[in-house]
C-alpha positions as CSV (number, residue, x, y, z in Angstrom):
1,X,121.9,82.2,86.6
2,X,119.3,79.5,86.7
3,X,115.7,80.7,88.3
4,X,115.9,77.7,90.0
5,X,119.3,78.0,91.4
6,X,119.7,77.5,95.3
7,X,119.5,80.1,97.5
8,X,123.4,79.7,98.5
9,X,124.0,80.5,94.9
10,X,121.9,83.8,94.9
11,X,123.2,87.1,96.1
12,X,122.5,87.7,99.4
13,X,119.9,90.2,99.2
14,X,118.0,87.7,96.7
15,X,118.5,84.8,99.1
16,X,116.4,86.9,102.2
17,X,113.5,86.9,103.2
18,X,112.0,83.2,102.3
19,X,108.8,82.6,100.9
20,X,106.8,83.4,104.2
21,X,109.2,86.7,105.2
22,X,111.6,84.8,107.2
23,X,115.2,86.0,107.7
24,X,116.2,83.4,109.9
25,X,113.7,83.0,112.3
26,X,112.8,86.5,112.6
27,X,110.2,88.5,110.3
28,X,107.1,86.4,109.0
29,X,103.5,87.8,109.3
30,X,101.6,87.5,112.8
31,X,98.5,89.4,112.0
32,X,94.8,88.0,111.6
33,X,93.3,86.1,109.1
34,X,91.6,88.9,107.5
35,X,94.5,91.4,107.2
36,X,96.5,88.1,106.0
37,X,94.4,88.0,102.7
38,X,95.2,91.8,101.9
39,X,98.6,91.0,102.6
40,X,99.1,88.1,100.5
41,X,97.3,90.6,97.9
42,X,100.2,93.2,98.2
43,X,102.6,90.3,98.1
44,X,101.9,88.9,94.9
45,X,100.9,92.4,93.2
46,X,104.5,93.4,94.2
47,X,106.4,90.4,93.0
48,X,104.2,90.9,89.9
49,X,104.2,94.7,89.1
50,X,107.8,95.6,90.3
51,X,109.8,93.5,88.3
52,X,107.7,94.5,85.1
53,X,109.4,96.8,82.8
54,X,107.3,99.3,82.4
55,X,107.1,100.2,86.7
56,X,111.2,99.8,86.6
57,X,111.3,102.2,84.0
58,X,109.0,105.2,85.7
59,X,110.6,104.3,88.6
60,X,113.9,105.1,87.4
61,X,112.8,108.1,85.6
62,X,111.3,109.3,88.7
63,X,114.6,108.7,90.6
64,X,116.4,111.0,88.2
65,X,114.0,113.7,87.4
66,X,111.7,114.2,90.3
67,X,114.1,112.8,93.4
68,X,117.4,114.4,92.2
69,X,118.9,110.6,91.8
70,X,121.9,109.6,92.7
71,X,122.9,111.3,95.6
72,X,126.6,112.1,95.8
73,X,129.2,110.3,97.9
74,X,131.4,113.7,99.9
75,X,134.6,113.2,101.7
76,X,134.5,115.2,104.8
77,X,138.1,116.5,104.6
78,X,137.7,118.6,107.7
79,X,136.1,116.8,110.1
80,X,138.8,114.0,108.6
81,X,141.6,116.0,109.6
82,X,140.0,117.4,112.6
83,X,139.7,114.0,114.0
84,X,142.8,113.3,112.8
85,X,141.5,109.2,112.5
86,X,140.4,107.4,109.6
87,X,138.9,109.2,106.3
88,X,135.1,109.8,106.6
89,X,133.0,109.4,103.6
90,X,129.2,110.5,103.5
91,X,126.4,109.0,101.5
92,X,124.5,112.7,100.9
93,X,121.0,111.8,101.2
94,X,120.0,114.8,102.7
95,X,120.2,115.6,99.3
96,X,117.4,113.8,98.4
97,X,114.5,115.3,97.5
98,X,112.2,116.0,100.4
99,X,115.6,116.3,103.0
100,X,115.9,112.7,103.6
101,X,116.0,108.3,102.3
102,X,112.5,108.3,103.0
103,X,110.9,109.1,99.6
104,X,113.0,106.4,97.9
105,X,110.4,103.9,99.0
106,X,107.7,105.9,99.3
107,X,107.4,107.0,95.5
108,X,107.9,103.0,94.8
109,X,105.2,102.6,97.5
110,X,102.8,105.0,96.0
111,X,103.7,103.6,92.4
112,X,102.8,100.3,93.8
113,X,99.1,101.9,94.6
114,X,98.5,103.2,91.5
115,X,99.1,100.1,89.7
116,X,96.4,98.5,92.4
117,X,94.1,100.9,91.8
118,X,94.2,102.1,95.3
119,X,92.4,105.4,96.4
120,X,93.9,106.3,100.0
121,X,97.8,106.0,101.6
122,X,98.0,105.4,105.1
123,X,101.1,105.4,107.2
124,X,102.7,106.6,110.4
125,X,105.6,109.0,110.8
126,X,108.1,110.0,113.9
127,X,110.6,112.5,113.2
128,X,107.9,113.3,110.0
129,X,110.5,112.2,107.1
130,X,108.4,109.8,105.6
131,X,105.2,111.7,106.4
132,X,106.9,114.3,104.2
133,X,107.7,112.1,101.8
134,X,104.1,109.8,101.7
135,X,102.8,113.0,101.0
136,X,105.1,114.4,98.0
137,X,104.2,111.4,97.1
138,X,100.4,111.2,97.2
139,X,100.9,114.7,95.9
140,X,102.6,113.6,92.7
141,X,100.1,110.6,91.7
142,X,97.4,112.3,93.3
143,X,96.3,110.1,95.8
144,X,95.5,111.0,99.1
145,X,97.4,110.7,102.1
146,X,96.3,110.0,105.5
147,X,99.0,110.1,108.4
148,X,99.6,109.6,112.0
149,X,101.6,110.7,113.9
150,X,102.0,111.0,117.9
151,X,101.3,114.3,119.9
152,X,105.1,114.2,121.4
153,X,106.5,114.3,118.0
154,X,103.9,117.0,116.4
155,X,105.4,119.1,119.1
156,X,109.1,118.4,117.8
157,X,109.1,117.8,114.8
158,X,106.6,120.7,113.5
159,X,108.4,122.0,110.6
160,X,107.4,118.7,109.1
161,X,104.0,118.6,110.2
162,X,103.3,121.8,108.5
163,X,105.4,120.8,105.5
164,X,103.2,117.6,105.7
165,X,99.5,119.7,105.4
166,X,101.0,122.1,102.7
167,X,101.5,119.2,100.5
168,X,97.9,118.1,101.4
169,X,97.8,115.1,104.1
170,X,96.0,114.6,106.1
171,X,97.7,114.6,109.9
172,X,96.2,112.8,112.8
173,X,97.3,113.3,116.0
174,X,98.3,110.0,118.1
175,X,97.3,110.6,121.9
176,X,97.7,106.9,123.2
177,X,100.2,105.6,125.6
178,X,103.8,107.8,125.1
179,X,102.2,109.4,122.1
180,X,105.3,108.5,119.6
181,X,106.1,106.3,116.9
182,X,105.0,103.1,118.2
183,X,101.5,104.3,119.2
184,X,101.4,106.5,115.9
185,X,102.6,102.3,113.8
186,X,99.1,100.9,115.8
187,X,96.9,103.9,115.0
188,X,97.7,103.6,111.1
189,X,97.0,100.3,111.5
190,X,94.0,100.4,112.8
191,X,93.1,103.1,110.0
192,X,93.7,100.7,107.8
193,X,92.2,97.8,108.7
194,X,89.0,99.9,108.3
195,X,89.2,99.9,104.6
196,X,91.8,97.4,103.2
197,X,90.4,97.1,99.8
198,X,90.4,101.0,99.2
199,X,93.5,101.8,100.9
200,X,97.2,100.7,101.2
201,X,99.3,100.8,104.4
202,X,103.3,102.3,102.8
203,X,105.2,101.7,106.2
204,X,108.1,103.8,107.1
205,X,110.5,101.3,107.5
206,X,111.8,98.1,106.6
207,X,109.6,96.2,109.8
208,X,106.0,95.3,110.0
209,X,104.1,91.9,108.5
210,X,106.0,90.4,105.6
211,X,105.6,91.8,102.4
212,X,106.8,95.3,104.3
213,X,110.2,94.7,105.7
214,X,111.1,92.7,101.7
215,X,109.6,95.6,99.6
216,X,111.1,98.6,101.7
217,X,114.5,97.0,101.7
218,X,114.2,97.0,97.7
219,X,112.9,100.0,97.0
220,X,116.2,101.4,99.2
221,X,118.7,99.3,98.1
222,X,119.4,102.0,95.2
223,X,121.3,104.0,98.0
224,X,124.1,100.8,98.4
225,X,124.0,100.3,94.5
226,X,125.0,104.4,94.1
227,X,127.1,104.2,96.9
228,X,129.2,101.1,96.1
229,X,129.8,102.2,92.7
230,X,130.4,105.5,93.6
231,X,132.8,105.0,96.2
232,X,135.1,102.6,93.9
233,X,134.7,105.3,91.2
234,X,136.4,107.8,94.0
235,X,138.8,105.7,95.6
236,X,139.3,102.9,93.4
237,X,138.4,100.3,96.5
238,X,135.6,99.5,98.7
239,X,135.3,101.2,101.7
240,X,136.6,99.1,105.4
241,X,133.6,100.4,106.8
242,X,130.3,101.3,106.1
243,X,127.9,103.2,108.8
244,X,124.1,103.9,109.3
245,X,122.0,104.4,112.1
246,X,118.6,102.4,113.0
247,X,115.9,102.8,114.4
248,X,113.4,100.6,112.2
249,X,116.2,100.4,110.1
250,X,115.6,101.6,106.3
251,X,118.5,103.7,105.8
252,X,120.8,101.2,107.2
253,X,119.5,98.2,105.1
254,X,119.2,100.5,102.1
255,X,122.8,100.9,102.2
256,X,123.9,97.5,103.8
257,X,122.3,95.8,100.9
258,X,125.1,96.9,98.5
259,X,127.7,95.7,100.2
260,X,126.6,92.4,102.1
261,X,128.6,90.5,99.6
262,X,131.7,92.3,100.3
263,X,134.6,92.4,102.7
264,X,133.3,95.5,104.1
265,X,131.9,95.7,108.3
266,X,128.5,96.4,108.5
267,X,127.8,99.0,111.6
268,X,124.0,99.6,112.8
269,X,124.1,102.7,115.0
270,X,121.2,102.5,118.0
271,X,120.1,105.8,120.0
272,X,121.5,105.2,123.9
273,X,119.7,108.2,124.9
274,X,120.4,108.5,128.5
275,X,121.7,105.4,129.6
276,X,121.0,101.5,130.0
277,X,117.6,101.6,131.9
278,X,114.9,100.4,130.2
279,X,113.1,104.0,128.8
280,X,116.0,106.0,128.6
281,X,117.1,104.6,125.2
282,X,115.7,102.8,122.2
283,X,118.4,100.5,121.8
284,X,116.7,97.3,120.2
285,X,119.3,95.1,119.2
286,X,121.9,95.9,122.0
287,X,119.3,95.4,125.1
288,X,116.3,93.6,123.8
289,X,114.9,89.9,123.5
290,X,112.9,88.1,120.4
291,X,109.4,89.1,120.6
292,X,106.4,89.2,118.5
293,X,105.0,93.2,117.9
294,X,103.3,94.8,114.7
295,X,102.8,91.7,112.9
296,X,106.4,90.4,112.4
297,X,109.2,88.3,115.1
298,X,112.0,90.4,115.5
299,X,114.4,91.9,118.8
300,X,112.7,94.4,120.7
301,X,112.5,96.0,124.0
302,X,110.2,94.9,127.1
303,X,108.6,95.7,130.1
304,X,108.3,93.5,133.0
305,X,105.3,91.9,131.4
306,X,106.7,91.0,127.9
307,X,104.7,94.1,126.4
308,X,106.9,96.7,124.1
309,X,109.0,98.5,126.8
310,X,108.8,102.0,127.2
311,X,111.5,103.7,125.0
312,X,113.5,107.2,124.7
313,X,115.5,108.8,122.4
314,X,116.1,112.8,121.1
315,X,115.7,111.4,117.5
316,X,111.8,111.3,117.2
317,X,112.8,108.3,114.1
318,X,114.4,105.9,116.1
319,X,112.2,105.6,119.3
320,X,110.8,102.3,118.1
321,X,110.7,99.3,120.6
322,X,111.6,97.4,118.4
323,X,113.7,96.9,114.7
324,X,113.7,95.3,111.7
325,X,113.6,91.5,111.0
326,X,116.8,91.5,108.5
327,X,118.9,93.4,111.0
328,X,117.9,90.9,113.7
329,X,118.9,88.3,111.5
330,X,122.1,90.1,110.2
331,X,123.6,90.1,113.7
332,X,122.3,87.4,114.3
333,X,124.5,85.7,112.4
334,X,127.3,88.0,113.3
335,X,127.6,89.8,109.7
336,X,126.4,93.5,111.3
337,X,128.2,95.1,114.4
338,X,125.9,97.1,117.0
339,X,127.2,100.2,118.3
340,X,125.0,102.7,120.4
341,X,125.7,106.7,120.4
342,X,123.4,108.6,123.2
343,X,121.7,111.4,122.8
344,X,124.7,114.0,124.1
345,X,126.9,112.4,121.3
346,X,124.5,112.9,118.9
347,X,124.2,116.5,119.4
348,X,128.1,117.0,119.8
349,X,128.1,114.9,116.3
350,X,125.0,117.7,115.1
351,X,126.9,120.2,115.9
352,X,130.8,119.1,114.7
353,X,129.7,118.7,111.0
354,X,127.4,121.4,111.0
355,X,130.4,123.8,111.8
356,X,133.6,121.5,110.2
357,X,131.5,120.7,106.6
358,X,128.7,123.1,106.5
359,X,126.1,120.0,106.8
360,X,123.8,120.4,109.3
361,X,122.8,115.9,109.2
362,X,119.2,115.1,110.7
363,X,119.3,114.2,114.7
364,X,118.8,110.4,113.8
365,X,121.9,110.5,111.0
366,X,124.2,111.9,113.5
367,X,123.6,109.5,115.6
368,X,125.7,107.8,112.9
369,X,128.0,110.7,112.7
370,X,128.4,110.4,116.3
371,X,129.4,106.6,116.1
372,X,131.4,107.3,113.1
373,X,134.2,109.4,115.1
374,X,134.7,107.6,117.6
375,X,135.4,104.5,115.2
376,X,137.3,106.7,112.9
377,X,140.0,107.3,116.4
378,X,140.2,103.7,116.5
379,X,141.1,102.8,112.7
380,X,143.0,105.6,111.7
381,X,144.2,103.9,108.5
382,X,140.9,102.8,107.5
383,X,138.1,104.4,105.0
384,X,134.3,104.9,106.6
385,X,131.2,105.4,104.5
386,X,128.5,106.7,106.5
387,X,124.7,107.0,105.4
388,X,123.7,110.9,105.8
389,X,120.1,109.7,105.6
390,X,118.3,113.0,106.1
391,X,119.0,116.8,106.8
392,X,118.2,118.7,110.1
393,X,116.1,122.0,109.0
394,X,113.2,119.6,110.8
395,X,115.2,119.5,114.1
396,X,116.7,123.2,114.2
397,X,114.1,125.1,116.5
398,X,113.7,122.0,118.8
399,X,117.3,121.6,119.3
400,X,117.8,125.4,119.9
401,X,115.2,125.2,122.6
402,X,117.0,122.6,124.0
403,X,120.6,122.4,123.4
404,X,121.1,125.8,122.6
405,X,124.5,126.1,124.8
406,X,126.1,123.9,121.9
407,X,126.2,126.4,119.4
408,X,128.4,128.6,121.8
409,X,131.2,125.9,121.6
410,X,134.2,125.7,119.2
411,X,134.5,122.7,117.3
């Protein structure tokens, strides 16, 4: 295919974002004049260095030998039958080194910064996946890490906070506003912008200022190219369905991206929490408006004033006001379906394939789970392929203290 070929002509994934991180009208970079220049800077070094040979080739090698790449695809033949609905596929990356999808993009991210030259990673975490993996990360180039992270979620998610200091990050504690990811996204920020030249800003997900949501997507879009291939080595066809929850949205564009050419349905999972009312959930997409937040256009959640609403969900990952520009535009133009499992479904989702498969999935993947079963009674004759993006040993003592009843029930 010609360079110069139309965008109509290009695979999807090629064809999005445009030049200025559009999708649509969502995405783009709203940020000042001075952070602009950096950006640009990571731009160009990224369209440069990451389509060069000799950064695809470490990259790979460090895909097989140091992240455990590719993760397998595993039917779940007893929570299939259990169900008795359609057959439920998983994408294992909870077998991914570090316990989760994160550390696909971060090692690119942090390969990306060597190449610059830069001497500091910055970056926010919720549930502490891609604080984990920032700092495996930082820990294998040997670049320091520096990341934030909100008081609420220290207090959850502390398994990874220690896992995060063992590895040699640096952790600072968010204590602004609801003290969670969005405060701990503005805080790294902020860090940031105190030393753009030195430093580089690896987001967690596939939001922010354009170049973010464009080089996060890439660096997942491995888990759709194993997954695709792997499920037509298994079954011989694609799947009907493929699953993945979002929050920001990295997981679920990581895998999305293999199949957005394909007569497969898209479905983006968002936490319901509690109910409808504006702070019991973190449902984006399903009750939010276009609005401008962390430097990029997308769907997010408001209060009465237009600021970022107030948001809730058990899943310390997907408690953002806000999601991704490509999923915006994906639904946008009606190739994703929104669904919504709240927070009792996603423990009763925890707790089923824990027990029926011996998987205990990360709170925010079974969210996905929780979806998934429901879908799988209505298409009985129908083949899902969900994204396990991450494991639970991060979530196990907070969901004892808290849901402990669950583990007396019989699944």
């Amino acid at each position: 295919m010609s360079k110069d070929a139309p965008s109509s002509a290009l695979p999807t994934h090629r064809a999005q974002p445009d030049a200025q991180g559009f999708f649509g009208q969502f995405g783009g970079s709203f940020i000042p004049p001075e952070l602009q220049a950096q950006m640009d800077e990571i731009n160009h070094a990224y369209q440069r260095i990451s389509r060069s040979y000799d950064f695809i080739q470490e990259l790979r090698s460090i895909r097989q030998h140091f992240q455990g790449r590719p993760t397998p695809v595993y039917y779940c033949k007893n929570l299939s039958n259990k169900i008795d609905g359609a057959r439920i596929y998983l994408k294992r990356e909870d077998l991914n080194h570090t316990g989760a999808h994160k550390l696909n993009h971060c090692m690119g991210e942090a390969l990306l910064a060597k190449y610059l030259g830069k001497k500091k990673l910055i970056a926010e975490t919720g549930a502490g996946q891609h604080g984990v993996a920032l700092a495996t990360a930082g820990a294998y180039f040997g670049i320091p890490v520096e990341i934030h992270m909100g008081e609420v979620d220290i207090a959850k998610e502390y398994p990874n906070v220690v896992r995060m200091k063992i590895l040699g990050a640096k952790v600072v504690p968010v204590s602004k506003g609801l003290k969670t990811l969005k405060e701990a996204v503005g805080s790294a920020f902020e860090a940031y912008l105190a030393d753009p030249v030195n430093s580089i800003y690896c987001i967690g997900s596939v939001v922010g200022p354009h170049p973010f949501p464009l080089m996060v997507r890439e660096f997942q879009r491995v888990v759709g190219i194993e997954a695709r291939e792997q499920f037509l080595e298994m079954t011989g066809e694609l799947p009907d369905n493929v699953v993945a929850c979002v929050g920001g949205g990295s997981n679920a564009m990581g895998i999305f991206s293999g199949f957005l050419d394909d007569p497969v349905e898209l479905h983006g999972v968002e936490p319901l929490g509690r109910g409808v009312k504006l702070g019991d959930h973190a449902a984006s997409l399903s009750y939010g408006s276009e609005g401008v937040m962390h430097g990029f256009n997308s769907i997010m959640l408001k209060d009465e004033s237009g600021a970022p609403g107030p948001v809730h969900s058990v899943a310390s990952g997907l408690d953002y006001p806000s999601v991704g520009p490509e999923h915006a535009y994906l639904k946008s133009i009606g190739r994703t379906q929104v669904g919504t499992a709240t927070d009792t479904e996603a423990i009763d989702a925890f707790f089923r394939l824990s027990r029926l498969e011996g998987i205990i999935p990360a709170v925010e993947s079974a969210h996905a789970v929780a979806y998934t079963i429901k879908l799988a009674k209505e298409r009985p004759t129908q083949n899902i392929l969900v994204n396990l993006s991450g494991r639970g040993d991060k979530d196990i003592d907070f969901i004892m203290q808290n849901f402990g009843e669950y583990a007396d029930r019989d699944y």
